[in-house]
Structures are given as structure tokens and as C-alpha cells.
N, C-alpha and C positions, 0 to 999 in steps of 0.2 A: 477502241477495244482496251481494256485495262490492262494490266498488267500479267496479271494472272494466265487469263486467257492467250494472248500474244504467245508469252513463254510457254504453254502446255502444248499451243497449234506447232510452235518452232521445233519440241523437243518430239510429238507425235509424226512430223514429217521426215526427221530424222532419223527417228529410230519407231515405224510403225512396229515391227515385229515386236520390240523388245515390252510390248505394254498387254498387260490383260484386263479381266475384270475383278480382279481383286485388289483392293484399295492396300492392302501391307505389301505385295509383290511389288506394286507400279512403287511404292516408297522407298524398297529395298535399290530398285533400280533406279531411281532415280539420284540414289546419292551413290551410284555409280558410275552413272553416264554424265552428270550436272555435277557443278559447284554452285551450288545453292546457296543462298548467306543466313537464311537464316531456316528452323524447324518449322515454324510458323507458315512459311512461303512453300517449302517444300510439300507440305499437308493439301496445301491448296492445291498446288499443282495435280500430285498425286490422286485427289479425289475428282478435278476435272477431267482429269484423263479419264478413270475410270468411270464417272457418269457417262462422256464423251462413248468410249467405246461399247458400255452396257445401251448406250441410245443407238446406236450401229447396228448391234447383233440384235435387237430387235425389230429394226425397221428392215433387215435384210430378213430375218423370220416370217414377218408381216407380210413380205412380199415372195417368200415363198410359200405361205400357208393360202393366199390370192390366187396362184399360180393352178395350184394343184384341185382339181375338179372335184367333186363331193356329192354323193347321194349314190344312185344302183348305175349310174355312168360310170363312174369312179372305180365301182367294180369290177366293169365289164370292161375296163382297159387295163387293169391290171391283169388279169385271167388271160 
């Protein structure tokens, strides 16, 4: 596992709440929570988190759009 990855999983276990889908919020926070050495590093980080959790809230999406029934069924249990 490189480098990058390693430190993104360390800092998302740590601090799941503090991360969203936005690649400048996850950066603003991250040079709050982390000592990072360098800008470069820190970008990386920042964008796998947020790949990382935009991959999450989709596959939890995926599997609630699975879940829920579709067609004059669908209607008939909602009513």
C-alpha cells in the first residue's frame, strides 16, 4: 500500500466524521487535524479521501435504489 493511501485510511479511521465530498473542505481539514510536510502530499491525501467517500455514498445509494421495488407494486405499497 503506498504511501498516500496508508496515511488517508489512518486519518479516515480517525476522524470518519470530520471528512466530506468536497475536495477544499477535506484540505482545510486536514491541515487541521494532520502535520503534513508537504502541499503536494497533503492534495493527495485530500482528493483520496474524497474519491474514497464520493465511492461510499454511491455504493450505499446503489444499494438503496436495489432495495426499493419499482413498477404499480411500488405504488401499491406506498398507498
Amino acid at each position: 500500500m503506498d504511501r498516500t493511501r496508508r496515511l488517508s485510511e489512518e486519518i479516515l479511521q480517525r476522524h470518519p466524521e470530520a471528512f466530506g465530498s468536497d475536495f477544499e473542505e477535506n484540505k482545510k481539514t486536514l491541515e487541521e487535524l494532520a502535520l503534513i510536510p508537504s502541499k503536494q502530499l497533503r492534495n493527495r491525501i485530500a482528493g483520496y479521501i474524497t474519491k474514497k467517500i464520493e465511492a461510499e455514498s454511491e455504493d450505499s445509494q446503489a444499494s438503496e435504489d436495489a432495495e426499493a421495488p419499482e413498477g404499480p407494486a411500488a405504488k401499491e405499497t406506498k398507498e
